[in-house]
C-alpha positions, 0 to 999 in steps of 0.5 A, a space after each residue: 535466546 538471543 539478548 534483547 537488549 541489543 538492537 544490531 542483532 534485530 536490525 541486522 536480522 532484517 537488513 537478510 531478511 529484506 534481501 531474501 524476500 520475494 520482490 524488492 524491500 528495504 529495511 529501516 530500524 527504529 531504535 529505543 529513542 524513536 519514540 514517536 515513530 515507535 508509537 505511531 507504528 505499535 497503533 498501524 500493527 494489523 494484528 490481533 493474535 499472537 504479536 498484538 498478545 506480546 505487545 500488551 505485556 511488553 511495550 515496543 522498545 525498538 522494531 525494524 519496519 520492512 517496505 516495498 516499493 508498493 506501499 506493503 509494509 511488515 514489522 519485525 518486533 523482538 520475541 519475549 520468551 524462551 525461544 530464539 527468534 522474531 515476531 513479525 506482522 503486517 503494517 496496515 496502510 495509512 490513510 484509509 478509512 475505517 470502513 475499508 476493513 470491515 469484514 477484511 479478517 486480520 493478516 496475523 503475525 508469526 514467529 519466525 526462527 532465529 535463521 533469516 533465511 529460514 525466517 524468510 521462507 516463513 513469511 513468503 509462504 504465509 504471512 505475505 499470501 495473507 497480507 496482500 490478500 487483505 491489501 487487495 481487499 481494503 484497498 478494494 473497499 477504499 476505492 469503492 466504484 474506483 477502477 483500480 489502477 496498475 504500476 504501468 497504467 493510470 486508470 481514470 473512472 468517470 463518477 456519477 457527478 461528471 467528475 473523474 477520480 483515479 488511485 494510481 499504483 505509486 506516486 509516480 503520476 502524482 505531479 502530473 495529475 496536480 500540475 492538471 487540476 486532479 486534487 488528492 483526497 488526503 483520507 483515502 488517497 484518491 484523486 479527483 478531477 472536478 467535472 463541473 467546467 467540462 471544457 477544462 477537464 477535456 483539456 485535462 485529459 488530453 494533456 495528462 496523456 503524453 506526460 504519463 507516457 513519458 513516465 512509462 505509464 498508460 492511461 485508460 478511461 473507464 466508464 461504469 456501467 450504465 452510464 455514458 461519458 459526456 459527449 464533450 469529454 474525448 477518451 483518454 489517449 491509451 498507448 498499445 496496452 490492453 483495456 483496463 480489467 479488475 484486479 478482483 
């Protein structure tokens, strides 16, 4: 069994495996005296099996937290028993409300070989099929009747007050929807644009356009069904990309 009190080997085994995971990741590690960022992180552990019954009986003294560039987050944990290797479980995003999990099962932990590149066949064959299916779905849930955006295309639904709200992929667009009177709910991430001065949202949407597109962005209006956009607010300009779909 590898020897626990050494940090480099669990922050080293991460540097491999957020290489030879699908997509792109990086990873950093938290050492024995980042104790607030430890704390905050064993409370954000999507897990109720097998990593959440090692941390009860053995606190958190160092992890190394693997990001995507999409928000998705996992953590690598030490093992206390007489095998080699790791733990490794999802890191559930930040902000979102409570109820957005309900009925979302949790996407459970593993162990992985003390190998890094076995141990990244491992959670690209389970553990990340389960956690972006449980993102898509709390994420789904948070966004309620909000048509969810892509990382090419900002997606704008209109709401039942007139007012307009969007959850864009990334931070990309956040600037540029700020600079034009969207404000961000801190909660759930979503912005909203207010529809009670019809006139300045038009000029709004209008002006969002082009300064997304320069960006490499699209946009797209969407329009719930059974209702109709007000007739002073013009659809917003899209570039050639297809009509916005659900995701799920």
């Amino acid at each position: 069994m590898h020897d626990h009190d050494t940090s480099g080997h669990l922050a080293s085994y991460a540097d491999v495996l957020a290489g030879e995971l699908p997509d792109t990741w990086t990873s950093t590690h938290l050492p024995p005296d980042a104790k607030d960022d430890l704390t905050e992180l064993v409370n954000r552990i999507w897990d109720l099996d097998l990593v959440a019954a090692s941390l009860a009986e053995h606190p958190l003294q160092q992890a190394a937290v693997l990001s995507r560039p999409d928000g998705a987050q996992l953590v690598l944990v030490d093992r206390h028993d007489e095998r080699d290797g790791y733990l490794i479980a999802a890191i559930a995003p930040p902000a979102l409300p409570d109820e957005a999990y309900r009925a979302v099962p949790e996407p459970n932990g593993i162990a992985l070989a003390d190998d890094p590149f076995l141990g990244a066949e491992q959670v690209a064959s389970d553990l990340l099929a389960r956690y972006d299916s449980a993102l898509a779905q709390v994420r789904h849930n948070a966004l309620g009747g909000i048509q969810p955006s892509q990382p090419d295309r900002v997606v704008l639904t209109w709401q039942p007050d007139g007012s307009i709200a969007t959850a864009p992929a990334d931070d990309r667009p956040s600037a540029v929807l700020t600079s034009h009177g969207f404000v961000q709910d801190p909660g759930s991430g979503i912005y909203h644009l207010r529809g009670d001065e019809t006139q300045a949202q038009a000029r709004a949407l209008r002006a969002i356009g082009p300064r997304l597109d320069t960006l490499g962005i699209g946009t797209a209006l969407q329009h719930p069904a059974g209702r109709n956009a007000p007739g002073t607010v013009p659809p917003v300009p899209a570039g050639p990309r297809t009509p916005a779909t659900r995701s799920r």
